[in-house]
C-alpha positions in Angstrom: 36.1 188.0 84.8 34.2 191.4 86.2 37.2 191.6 88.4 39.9 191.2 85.2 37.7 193.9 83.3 38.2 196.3 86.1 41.6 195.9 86.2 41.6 196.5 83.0 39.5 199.4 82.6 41.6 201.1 85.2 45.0 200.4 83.5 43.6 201.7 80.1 42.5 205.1 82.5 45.9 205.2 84.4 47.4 204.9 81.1 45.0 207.9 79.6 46.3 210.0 82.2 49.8 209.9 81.8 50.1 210.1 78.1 47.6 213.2 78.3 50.1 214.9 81.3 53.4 214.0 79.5 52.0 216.0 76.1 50.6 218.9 79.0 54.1 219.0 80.0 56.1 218.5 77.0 53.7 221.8 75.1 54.3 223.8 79.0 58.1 223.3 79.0 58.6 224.1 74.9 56.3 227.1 75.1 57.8 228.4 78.6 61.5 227.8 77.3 60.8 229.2 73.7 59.0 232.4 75.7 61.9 232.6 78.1 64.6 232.1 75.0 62.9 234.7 73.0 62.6 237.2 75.9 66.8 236.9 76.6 67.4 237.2 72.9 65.5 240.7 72.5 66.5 242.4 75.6 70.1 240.7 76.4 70.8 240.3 72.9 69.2 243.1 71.0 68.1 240.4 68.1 65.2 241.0 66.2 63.5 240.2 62.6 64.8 237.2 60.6 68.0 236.7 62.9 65.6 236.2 65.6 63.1 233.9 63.6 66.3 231.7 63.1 67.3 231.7 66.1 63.8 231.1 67.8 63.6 228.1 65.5 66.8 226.1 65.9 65.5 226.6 69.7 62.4 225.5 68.9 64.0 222.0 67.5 66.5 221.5 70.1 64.0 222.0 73.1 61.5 220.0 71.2 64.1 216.8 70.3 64.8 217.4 74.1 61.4 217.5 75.8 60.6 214.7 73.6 63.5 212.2 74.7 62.7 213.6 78.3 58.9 212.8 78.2 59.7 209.2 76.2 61.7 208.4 79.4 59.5 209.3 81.9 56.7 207.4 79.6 58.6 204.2 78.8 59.5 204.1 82.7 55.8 204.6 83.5 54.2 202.5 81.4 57.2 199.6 82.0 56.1 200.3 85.6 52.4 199.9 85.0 52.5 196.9 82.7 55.0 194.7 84.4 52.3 192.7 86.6 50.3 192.2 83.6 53.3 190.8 81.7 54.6 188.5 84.7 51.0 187.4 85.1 51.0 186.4 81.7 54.2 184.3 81.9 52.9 183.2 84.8 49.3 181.6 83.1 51.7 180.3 80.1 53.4 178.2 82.3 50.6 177.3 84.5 49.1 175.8 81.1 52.0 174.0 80.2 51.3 172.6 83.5 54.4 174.0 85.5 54.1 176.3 88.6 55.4 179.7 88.5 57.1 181.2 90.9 55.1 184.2 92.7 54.9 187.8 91.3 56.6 190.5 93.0 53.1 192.4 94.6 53.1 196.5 93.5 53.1 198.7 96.5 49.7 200.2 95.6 47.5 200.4 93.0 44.6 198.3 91.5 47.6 195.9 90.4 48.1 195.0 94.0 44.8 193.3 94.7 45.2 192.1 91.0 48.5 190.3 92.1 47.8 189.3 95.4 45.0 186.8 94.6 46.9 185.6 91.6 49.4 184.7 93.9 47.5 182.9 96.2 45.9 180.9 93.3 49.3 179.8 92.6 49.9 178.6 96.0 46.6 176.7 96.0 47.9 175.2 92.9 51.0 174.3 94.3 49.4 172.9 97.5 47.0 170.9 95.1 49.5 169.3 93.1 51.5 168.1 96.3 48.8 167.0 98.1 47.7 165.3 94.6 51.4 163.6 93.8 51.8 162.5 97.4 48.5 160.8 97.8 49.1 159.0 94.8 52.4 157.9 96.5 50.2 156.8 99.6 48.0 154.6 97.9 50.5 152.9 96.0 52.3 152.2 99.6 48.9 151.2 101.1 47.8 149.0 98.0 51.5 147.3 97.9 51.4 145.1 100.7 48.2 143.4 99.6 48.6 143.4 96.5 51.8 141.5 97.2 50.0 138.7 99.3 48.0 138.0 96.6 49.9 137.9 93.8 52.2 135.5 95.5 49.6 133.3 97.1 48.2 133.4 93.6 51.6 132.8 91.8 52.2 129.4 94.5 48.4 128.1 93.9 49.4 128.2 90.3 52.8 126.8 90.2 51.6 124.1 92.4 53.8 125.1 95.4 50.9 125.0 97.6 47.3 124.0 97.7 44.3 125.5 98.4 42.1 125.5 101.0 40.1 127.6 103.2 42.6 129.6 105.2 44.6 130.3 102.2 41.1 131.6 100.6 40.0 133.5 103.8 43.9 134.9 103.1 43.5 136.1 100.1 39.8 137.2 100.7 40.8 139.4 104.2 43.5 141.1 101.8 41.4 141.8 99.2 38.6 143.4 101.6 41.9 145.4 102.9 41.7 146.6 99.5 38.1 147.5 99.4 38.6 149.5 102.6 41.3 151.7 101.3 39.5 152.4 98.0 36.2 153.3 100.0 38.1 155.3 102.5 39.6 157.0 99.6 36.3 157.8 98.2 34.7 158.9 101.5 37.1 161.2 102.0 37.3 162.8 98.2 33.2 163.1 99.2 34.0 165.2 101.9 36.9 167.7 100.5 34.7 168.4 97.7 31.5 168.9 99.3 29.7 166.0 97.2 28.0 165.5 101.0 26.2 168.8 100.8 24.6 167.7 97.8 23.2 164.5 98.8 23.0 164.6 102.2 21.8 168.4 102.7 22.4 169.5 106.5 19.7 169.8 108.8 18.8 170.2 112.7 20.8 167.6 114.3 20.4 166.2 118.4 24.3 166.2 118.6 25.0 165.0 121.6 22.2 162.2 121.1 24.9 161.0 118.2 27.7 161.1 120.6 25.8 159.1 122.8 24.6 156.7 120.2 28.1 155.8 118.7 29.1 155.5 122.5 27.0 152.6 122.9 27.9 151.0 119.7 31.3 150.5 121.0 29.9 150.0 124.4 31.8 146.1 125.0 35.2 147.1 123.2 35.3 150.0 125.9 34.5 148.0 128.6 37.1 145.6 128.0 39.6 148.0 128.0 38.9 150.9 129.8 38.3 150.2 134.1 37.0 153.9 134.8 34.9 155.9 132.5 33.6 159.7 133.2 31.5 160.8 130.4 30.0 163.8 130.6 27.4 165.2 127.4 25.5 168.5 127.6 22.3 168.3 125.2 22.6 170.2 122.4 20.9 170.7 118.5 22.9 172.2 115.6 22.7 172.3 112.1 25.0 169.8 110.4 25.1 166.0 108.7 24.4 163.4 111.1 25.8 160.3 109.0 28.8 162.0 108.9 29.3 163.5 112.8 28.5 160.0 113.5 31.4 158.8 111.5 33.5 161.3 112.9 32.9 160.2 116.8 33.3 156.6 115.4 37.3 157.0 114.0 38.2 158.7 116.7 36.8 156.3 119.0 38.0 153.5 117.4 41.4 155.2 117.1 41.6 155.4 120.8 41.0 151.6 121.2 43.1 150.8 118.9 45.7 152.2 120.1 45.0 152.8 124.0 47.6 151.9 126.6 45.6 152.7 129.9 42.4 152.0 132.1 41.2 155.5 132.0 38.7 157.4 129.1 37.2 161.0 129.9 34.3 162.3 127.7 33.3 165.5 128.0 30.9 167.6 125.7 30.4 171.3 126.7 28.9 174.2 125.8 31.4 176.8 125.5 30.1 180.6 124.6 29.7 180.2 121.3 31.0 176.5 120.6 30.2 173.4 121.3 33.4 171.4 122.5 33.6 167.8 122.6 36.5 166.2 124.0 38.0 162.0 124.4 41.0 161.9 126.8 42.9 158.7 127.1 46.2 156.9 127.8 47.7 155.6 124.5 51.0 154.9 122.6 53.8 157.4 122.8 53.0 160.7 120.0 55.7 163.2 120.0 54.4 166.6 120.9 56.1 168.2 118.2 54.8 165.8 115.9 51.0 165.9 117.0 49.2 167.9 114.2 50.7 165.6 111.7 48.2 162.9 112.9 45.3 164.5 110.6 47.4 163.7 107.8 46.7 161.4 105.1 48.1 157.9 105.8 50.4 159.3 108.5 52.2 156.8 111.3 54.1 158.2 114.0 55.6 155.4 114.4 56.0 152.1 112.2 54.7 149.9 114.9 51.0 151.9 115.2 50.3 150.3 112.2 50.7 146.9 113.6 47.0 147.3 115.0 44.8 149.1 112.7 43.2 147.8 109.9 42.2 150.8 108.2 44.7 153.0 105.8 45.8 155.8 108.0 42.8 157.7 106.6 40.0 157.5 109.6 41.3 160.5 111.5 41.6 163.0 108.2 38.2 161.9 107.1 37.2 163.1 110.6 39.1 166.3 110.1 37.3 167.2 106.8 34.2 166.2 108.2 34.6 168.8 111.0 35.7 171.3 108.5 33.0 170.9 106.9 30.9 171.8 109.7 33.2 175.1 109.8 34.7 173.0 113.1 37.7 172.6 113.9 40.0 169.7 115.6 43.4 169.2 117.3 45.5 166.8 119.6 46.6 168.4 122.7 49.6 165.5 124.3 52.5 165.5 126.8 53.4 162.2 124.8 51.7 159.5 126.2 48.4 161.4 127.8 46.3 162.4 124.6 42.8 164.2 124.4 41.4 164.7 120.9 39.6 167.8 120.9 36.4 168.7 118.6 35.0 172.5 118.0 31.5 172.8 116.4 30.4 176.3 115.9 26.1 176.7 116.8 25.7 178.1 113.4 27.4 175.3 111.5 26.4 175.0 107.7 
C-alpha cells in the first residue's frame, strides 16, 4: 500500500510538472511570436494604429488555436505515456479477479512505473506458477488415490454381490490399500506444512547436533543397509546449526529409504563435510538407471522416471520433495549429480540456517 501511494504521489507530481511547462511554453511561444509579428509589421510593413491592432489580433488567434493544438499533442502523448502502466495494470487486476491470468505488462524504460511494473509482473508469474503447481497436484492425487480406490471399490462391489467371500487376506487387502491411502493424504499434509512454513510455528528452530541426526537415522536403517549394501564408508564431521530436528531427520530418512528402495549395487558412501561456509552432506550409491537430463525432475511432486520405479515404493512419489522443502526451509539447498546409473544425492545447509 505505502509503495502504491508513492507511485501515486509521484505520478500526480510528474503530471504537475508537465501541465505547468506546456502552459510556460504555450504563453513563451504566443508572447515571442506576437512580439516578433508585431516588430515585422511596424518596420517591414509600416503598419500602425487600428490596422495594426487588427492585425496583431487575428495573430494573436491563429498562434493561440496553434500553440494550443501543439501543446494538446505533446500533453495527450505525455500523459498517454505516463498513464499506460497504470491502465494495463488495471486490466490486468480485473482479470486477475475474475480469476484469469494476464499476460505481463510491457516494463517502462525508466521511471517510478518501472519498479511499479516489474513486481507486478512477477506477482503474475507467481500466480501463474501457483495455479499450475495447484491444477497439477490436484491431477496427481487423483492418479495416486485411483488405484486404491479401485481395489476397494471392486473388492467391495464382489463381497457384496456375493462373487467372493471374505476372509482375512481379502480384509488385510482392502486394509493395506486403505493405509496406502492414509499415507498419501499424510504425505500431502506434511508437505503443505512445510511450503507454508506451519513448521516454524510449531516447531520453532533451535540449536541442533546435526551430524548426531545423521548418525541416528543411520542406525535406524542399520539391518536394511546391511542387507544390501557389502561396503560402507561413512564419514560425518560434528557439527551444530540452527534448524528443526524432526524434520532434518525426516529428510536423511526419505532419502535413505529412497536409496534402498531403489539401489542396484553393493557400495553406499556417506560423507558430511564442512565446507567454508556450508555444511555438505552427501549419499552416493549404485541404483536404477535416471537420465541425466532428466535428474532435477526427481524433486518433483509424484514424479517416476520410469513406470517400473514405482513397482517398489510404497510411498506417493512425495518423500524426496518433502525433503527438498524441508532443506529449503533451512535456506539449503539439494541436487542429484548422475552419469545414469551412479547417483549421489547432495545436501547444502548454510551455518546460519533459520
Amino acid at each position: 500500500m505505502q509503495h502504491l501511494k508513492k507511485y501515486t504521489s509521484l505520478l500526480l507530481s510528474k503530471l504537475i510538472a508537465i501541465n505547468t511547462l506546456i502552459i510556460l511554453l504555450v504563453i513563451l511561444l504566443a508572447a515571442l511570436t506576437l512580439k516578433d509579428y508585431a516588430c515585422y509589421l511596424v518596420n517591414g510593413k509600416n503598419i500602425t494604429g487600428a490596422e495594426l491592432v487588427h492585425s496583431l489580433n487575428i495573430f494573436l488567434v491563429i498562434t493561440s488555436a496553434i500553440s494550443l493544438f501543439t501543446a494538446g499533442m505533446i500533453h495527450f502523448l505525455s500523459v498517454k505515456k505516463i498513464v499506460k502502466p497504470i491502465k494495463d495494470i488495471s486490466y490486468a487486476t480485473k482479470e486477475i479477479k475474475e480469476g484469469h491470468i494476464p499476460p505481463l505488462i510491457e516494463i517502462p524504460a525508466s521511471g517510478e512505473l518501472k519498479e511499479l511494473t516489474t513486481n507486478f509482473n512477477n506477482m503474475v508469474v507467481t500466480l501463474s506458477t501457483i495455479q499450475n503447481q495447484r491444477e497439477n497436484m490436484l491431477k496427481d492425487i487423483a492418479h495416486e488415490l485411483r488405484t486404491p480406490l479401485t481395489n476397494i471399490n471392486g473388492y467391495l462391489e464382489a463381497l457384496q454381490n456375493g462373487v467372493i467371500d471374505g476372509n482375512p487376506k481379502i480384509f488385510g487387502s482392502l486394509l493395506e490399500e486403505s493405509q496406502r491411502i492414509t499415507r498419501i493424504v499424510e504425505l500431502i499434509s506434511e508437505l503443505n506444512s512445510w511450503e507454508k512454513g506451519i513448521y516454524f510455528l510449531e516447531k520453532p528452530f533451535t540449536k541442533v547436533n546435526v551430524s548426531n541426526t545423521l548418525k541416528e537415522t543411520l542406525i535406524a536403517f542399520q539391518l536394511k543397509l546391511e542387507e544390501q549394501f557389502h561396503k560402507k564408508q561413512i564419514d560425518i564431521d560434528p557439527i551444530f546449526l540452527n534448524g528443526n530436528q524432526d524434520g532434518l531427520r525426516q529428510a536423511f530418512t526419505n532419502i535413505l529409504q529412497n536409496i534402498i528402495d531403489y539401489n542396484t549395487g553393493n557400495d553406499l558412501w556417506i560423507e558430511a563435510k564442512r565446507i567454508n561456509k556450508d555444511y555438505v552432506i552427501s549419499f552416493t550409491h549404485t541404483g536404477e538407471y535416471i537420465a541425466p537430463d532428466k535428474q532435477e525432475f526427481i524433486f518433483d511432486r509424484f514424479y517416476r522416471m520410469e513406470e517400473s520405479r514405482s513397482r517398489k515404493a510404497e510411498g506417493a512419489g512425495l518423500g524426496l520433495t518433502i525433503t527438498k522443502r524441508i532443506v529449503e526451509a533451512h535456506n539449503g539447498e539439494i541436487w542429484l549429480k548422475t552419469n545414469g546409473n551412479r547417483h549421489t544425492f547432495y545436501i547444502r545447509l548454510p551455518f546460519q540456517s533459520s
